[in-house]
N, C-alpha and C positions, 0 to 999 in steps of 0.2 A: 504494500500500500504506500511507502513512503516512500518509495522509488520510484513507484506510479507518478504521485504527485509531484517529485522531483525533477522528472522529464516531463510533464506538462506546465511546469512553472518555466523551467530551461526555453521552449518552444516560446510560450510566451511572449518570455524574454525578448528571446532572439526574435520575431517575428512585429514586438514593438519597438524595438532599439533604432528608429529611424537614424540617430548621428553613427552608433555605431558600424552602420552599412554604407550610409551614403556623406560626401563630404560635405555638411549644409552649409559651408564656409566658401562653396564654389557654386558657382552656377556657369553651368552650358546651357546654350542656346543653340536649335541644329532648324531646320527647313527640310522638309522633303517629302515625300510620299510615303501614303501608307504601303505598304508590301501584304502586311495580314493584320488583323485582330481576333486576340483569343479575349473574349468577351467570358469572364470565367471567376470563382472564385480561388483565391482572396483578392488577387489585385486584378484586373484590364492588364493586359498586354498589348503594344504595339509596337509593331516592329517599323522599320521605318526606315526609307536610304537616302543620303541626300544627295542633289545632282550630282556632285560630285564622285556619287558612290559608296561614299561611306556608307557602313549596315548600323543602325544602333537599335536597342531595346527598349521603351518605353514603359518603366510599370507606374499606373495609376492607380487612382482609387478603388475600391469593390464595385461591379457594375449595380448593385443596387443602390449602393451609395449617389451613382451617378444619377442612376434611373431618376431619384427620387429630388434630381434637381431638373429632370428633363433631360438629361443629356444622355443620347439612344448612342449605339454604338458605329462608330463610323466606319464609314466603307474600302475598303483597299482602291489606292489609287487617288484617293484625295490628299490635298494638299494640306502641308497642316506645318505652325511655327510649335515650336516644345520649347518650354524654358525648364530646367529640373536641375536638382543634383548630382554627381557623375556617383556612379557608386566605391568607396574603398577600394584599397588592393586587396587583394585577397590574404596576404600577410598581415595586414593591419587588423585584419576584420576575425582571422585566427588567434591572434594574441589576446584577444578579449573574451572568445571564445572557441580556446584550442582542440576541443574534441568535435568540434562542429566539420560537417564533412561537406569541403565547397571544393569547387572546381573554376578556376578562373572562367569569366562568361566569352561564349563565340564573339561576342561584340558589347563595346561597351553598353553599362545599362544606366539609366537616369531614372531618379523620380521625381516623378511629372511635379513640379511646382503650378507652371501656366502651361495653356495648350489653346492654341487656336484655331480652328479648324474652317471650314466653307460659309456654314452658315450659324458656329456657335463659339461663343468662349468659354473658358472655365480656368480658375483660380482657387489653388488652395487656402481658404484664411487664412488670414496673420495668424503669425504666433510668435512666442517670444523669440528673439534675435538669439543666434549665440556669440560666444563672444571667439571672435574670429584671430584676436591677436596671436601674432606668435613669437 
């Protein structure tokens, strides 16, 4: 039982630790087409290439999350601007959590802060700043 409860506290964890995964200290900006959407729990996935080619990942919020602001799932091949955070290294993101079993990602992945699409926008709320110095 306490084990139980000890890996579902860990998941938790790890699955709310937004600073611990992604750098909220940085933000990219990319442009480009959608490729696919896994419209899916826990997060939206969007993959996405910009003209230049690059491939990146997109994870947003839960689509019900979205839903329940209006925002349906958008189409492969629309245009769309992403503001987000890039995600950790995967060394940074094991030192805090060293039994955790990640695999560096095919392409970088970002979480969606802003996203603008054809005919919608969407912005995470504020929340409080971190403190960026170093």
């Amino acid at each position: 039982m306490n084990a139980a409860l000890l890996v579902l506290t860990l998941a938790a964890l790890a699955h709310h630790s937004h600073p611990l995964f992604y750098d909220q200290c940085t933000s990219v900006t990319i442009e480009g087409r959608i490729d696919s959407v896994q419209w899916k729990n826990p997060h939206a996935l969007l993959d996405i290439t910009t003209d230049d080619g690059k491939a990146y990942r997109a994870e947003w919020n839960p689509p019900r999350a979205l839903e329940r602001e209006n925002i349906m799932a958008p189409k492969a091949g629309e245009r769309v601007v992403v503001v987000g955070n890039p995600m950790r290294d995967i060394a940074q993101i094991k030192a805090s959590f060293p039994t955790l079993n990640l695999e560096p990602p095919a392409k970088p992945v970002l979480d969606v802060v802003r996203i603008r699409g054809v005919n919608w926008n969407w912005s995470r709320p504020q929340q409080s700043q971190p403190d960026c110095r170093k």
